[in-house]
C-alpha positions as CSV (number, residue, x, y, z in Angstrom):
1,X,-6.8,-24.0,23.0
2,X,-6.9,-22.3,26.5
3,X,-5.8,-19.1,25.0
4,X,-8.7,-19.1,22.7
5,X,-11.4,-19.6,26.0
6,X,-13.1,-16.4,27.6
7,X,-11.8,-14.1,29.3
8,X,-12.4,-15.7,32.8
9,X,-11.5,-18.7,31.9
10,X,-8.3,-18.0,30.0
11,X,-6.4,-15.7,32.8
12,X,-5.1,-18.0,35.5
13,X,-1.9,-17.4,37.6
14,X,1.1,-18.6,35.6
15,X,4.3,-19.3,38.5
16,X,6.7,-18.8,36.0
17,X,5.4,-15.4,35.1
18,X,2.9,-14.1,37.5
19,X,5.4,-13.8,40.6
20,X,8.2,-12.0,38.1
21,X,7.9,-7.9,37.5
22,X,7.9,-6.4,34.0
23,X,9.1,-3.6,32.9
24,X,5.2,-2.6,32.2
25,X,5.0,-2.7,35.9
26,X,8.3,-0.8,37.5
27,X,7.3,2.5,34.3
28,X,3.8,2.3,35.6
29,X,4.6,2.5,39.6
30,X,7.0,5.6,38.4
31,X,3.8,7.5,36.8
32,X,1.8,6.2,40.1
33,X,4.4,7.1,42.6
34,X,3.5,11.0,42.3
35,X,0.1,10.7,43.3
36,X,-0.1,8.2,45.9
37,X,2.1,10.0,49.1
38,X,-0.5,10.0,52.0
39,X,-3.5,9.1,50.0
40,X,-6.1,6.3,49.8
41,X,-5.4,4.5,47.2
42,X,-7.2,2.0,44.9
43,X,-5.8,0.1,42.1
44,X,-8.1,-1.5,39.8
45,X,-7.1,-5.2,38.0
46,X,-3.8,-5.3,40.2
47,X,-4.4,-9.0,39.0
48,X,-1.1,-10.4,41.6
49,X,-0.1,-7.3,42.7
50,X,2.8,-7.0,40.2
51,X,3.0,-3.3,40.3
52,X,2.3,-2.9,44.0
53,X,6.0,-4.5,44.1
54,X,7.5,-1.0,43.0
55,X,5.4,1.3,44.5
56,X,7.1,2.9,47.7
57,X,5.1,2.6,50.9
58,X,4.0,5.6,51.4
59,X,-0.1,5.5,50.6
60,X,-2.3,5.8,53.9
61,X,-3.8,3.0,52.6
62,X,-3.8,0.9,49.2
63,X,-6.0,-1.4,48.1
64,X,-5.8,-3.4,45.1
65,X,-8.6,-5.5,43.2
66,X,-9.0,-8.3,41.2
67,X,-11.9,-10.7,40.1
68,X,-9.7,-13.6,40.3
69,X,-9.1,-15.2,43.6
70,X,-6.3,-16.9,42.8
71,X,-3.8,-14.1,41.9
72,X,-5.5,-12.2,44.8
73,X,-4.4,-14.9,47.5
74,X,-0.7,-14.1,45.5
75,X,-0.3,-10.6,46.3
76,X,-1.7,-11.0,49.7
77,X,1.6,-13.4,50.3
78,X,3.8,-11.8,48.2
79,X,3.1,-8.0,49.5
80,X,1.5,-8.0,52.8
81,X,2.0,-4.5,53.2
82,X,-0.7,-3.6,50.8
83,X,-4.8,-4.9,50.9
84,X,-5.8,-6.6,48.5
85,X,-9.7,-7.8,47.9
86,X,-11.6,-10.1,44.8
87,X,-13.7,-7.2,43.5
88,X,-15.0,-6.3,39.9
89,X,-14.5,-2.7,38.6
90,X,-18.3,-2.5,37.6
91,X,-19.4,-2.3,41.6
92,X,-16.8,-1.9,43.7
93,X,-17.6,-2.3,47.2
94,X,-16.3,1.1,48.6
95,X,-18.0,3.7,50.1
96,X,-18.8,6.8,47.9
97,X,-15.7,10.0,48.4
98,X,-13.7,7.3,49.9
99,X,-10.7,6.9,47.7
100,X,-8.2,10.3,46.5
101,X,-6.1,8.2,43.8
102,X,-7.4,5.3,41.5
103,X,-5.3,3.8,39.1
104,X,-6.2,1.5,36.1
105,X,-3.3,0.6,33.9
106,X,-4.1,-1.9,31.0
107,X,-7.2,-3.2,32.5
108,X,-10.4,-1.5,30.5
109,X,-9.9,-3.7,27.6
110,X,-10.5,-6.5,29.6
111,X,-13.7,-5.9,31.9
112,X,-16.7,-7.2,29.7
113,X,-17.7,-5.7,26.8
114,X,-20.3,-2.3,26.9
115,X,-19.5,-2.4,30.4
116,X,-17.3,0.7,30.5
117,X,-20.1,3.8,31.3
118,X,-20.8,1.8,34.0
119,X,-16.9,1.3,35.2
120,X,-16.2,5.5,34.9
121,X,-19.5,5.8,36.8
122,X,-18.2,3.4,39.7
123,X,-15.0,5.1,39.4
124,X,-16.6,8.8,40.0
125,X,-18.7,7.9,43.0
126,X,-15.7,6.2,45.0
127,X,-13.2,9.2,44.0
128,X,-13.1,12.2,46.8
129,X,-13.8,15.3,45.0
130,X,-10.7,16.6,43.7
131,X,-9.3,13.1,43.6
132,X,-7.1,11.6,40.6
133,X,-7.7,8.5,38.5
134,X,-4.9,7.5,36.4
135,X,-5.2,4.7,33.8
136,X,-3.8,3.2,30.5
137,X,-5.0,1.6,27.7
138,X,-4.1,0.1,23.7
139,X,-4.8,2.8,21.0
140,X,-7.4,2.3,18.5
141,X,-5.0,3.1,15.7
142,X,-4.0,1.2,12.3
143,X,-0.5,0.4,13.4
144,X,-1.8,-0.2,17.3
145,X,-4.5,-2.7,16.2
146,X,-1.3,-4.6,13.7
147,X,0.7,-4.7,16.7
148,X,-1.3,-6.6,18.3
149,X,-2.0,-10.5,17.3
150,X,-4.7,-10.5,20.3
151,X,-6.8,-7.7,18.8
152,X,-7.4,-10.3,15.8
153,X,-7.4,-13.8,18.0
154,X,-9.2,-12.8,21.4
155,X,-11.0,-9.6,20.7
156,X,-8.6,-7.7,22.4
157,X,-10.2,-4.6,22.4
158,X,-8.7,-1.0,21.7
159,X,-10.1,2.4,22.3
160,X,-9.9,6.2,20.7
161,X,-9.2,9.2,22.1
162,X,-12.6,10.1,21.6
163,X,-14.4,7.0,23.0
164,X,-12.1,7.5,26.4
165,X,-13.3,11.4,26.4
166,X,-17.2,10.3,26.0
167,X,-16.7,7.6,28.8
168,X,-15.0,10.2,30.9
169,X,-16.7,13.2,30.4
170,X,-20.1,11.1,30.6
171,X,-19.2,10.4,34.2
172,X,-18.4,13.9,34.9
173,X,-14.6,13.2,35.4
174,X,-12.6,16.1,33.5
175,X,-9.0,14.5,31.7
176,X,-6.2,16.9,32.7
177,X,-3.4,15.2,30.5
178,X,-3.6,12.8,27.6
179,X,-0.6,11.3,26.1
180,X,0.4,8.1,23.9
181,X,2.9,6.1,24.7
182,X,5.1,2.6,23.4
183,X,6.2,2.0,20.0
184,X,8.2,-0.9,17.8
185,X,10.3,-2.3,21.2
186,X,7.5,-2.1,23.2
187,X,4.9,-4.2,20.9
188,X,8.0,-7.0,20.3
189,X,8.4,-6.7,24.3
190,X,4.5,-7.7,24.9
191,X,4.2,-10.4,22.2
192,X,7.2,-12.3,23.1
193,X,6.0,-11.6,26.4
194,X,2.9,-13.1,26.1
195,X,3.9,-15.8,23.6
196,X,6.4,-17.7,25.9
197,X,3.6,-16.7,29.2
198,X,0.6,-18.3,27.6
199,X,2.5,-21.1,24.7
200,X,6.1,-21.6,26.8
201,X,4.7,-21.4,29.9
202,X,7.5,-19.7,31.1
203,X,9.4,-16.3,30.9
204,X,10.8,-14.4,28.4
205,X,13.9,-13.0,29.6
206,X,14.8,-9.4,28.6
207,X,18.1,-8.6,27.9
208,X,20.1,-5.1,29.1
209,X,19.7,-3.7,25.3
210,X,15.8,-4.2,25.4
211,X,15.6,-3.2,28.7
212,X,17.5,0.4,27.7
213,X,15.2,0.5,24.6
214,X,12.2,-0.2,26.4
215,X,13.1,2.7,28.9
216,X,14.0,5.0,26.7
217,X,11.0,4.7,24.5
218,X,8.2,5.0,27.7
219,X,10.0,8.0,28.6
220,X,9.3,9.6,24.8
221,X,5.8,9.9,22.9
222,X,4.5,6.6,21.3
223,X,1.1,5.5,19.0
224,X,0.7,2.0,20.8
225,X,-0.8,3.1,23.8
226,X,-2.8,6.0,25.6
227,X,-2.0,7.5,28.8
228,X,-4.6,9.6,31.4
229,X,-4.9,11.6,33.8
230,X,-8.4,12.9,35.4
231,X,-9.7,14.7,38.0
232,X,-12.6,14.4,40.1
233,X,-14.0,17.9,40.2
């Protein structure tokens, strides 16, 4: 099956999905929208610029990056306001002190695998001192890794607190706030989600119920998920 296939081969632009905002996208762009006012802006895996839809345009410049041309040439049509460039986290072709905000939302599981020193290092070097990365990623916890069906049929990976703080501190990036984040809702949310994307090949509609649940519970501490926010010093 294509959903078993690697990584590269396996994420290709779905229609019915990729041109449709989640709720993922719109809570993400809210904890985003602080730091980006008058900044240069990168955002890392913005695969077809999903989340760029929400953000305000305010950023003296964004740019967005993705290994895969397709989406890419997507969010280039779809949101012409914003660049957007095929790059790969592990070099980016930026100049060093170049960017004050980077954000990574749900992407670090996905770059290939022992490649994340090297990411945080990238990440450091393009980051103006004083500048803010923001990211997200699955927990490595018992009822995190149950949640998840991909942890157990594409390797999806998870991470620990402490793995993040070695990657992080390693680079010489200091984390100013950790949280978790998503519970029960937001696990059914992503499975159905992703069943009906990658099996249906379609959408999964959410209803106004979900959609309050969903809310409610990003605003609240979760165990699914883990929040950062670090600082350049």
């Amino acid at each position: 099956m294509k959903l078993f296939q690697d990584e590269a081969k396996r994420r290709k632009v779905n229609p019915a999905t990729d041109t449709e905002e989640s709720i993922w996208h719109k809570y993400n762009a809210s904890v985003a929208s602080n730091y980006i006012k008058g900044k240069k802006v990168l955002d890392i895996g913005c695969w077809s610029g999903q989340m760029e839809y929400f953000l305000p345009n305010t950023p003296e410049l964004l740019v967005g990056i993705d290994p895969n041309t397709e989406a890419i040439n997507l969010a280039k049509r779809r949101i012409p306001q914003f660049q957007f460039k095929v790059a790969r986290a592990e070099k980016l072709p930026f100049a060093n002190n170049y960017f004050d905000t980077v954000l990574m939302f749900e992407v670090l599981e996905h770059l290939p695998v022992n490649s994340e020193p090297q990411v945080f290092v990238e990440i450091n070097r393009v980051l103006k001192k004083g500048g803010i990365l923001i990211m997200s990623t699955p927990n490595k916890t018992p009822l995190a890794i149950l949640l998840d069906p991909a942890y157990f049929l594409i390797n999806h990976r998870h991470y620990s607190k402490d793995e993040l703080t070695k990657f992080i501190t390693d680079s010489n990036l200091a984390i100013k706030n950790f949280s978790t984040k998503w519970g029960y809702f937001s696990a059914f949310y992503s499975n159905l989600s992703l069943f009906y994307k990658h099996i249906l090949k379609s959408r999964f509609k959410c209803s106004v119920w979900l959609h309050k649940k969903l809310m409610s519970e990003y605003q609240n501490p979760g165990q699914l998920g883990l929040y950062l926010i670090c600082r350049k010093e």
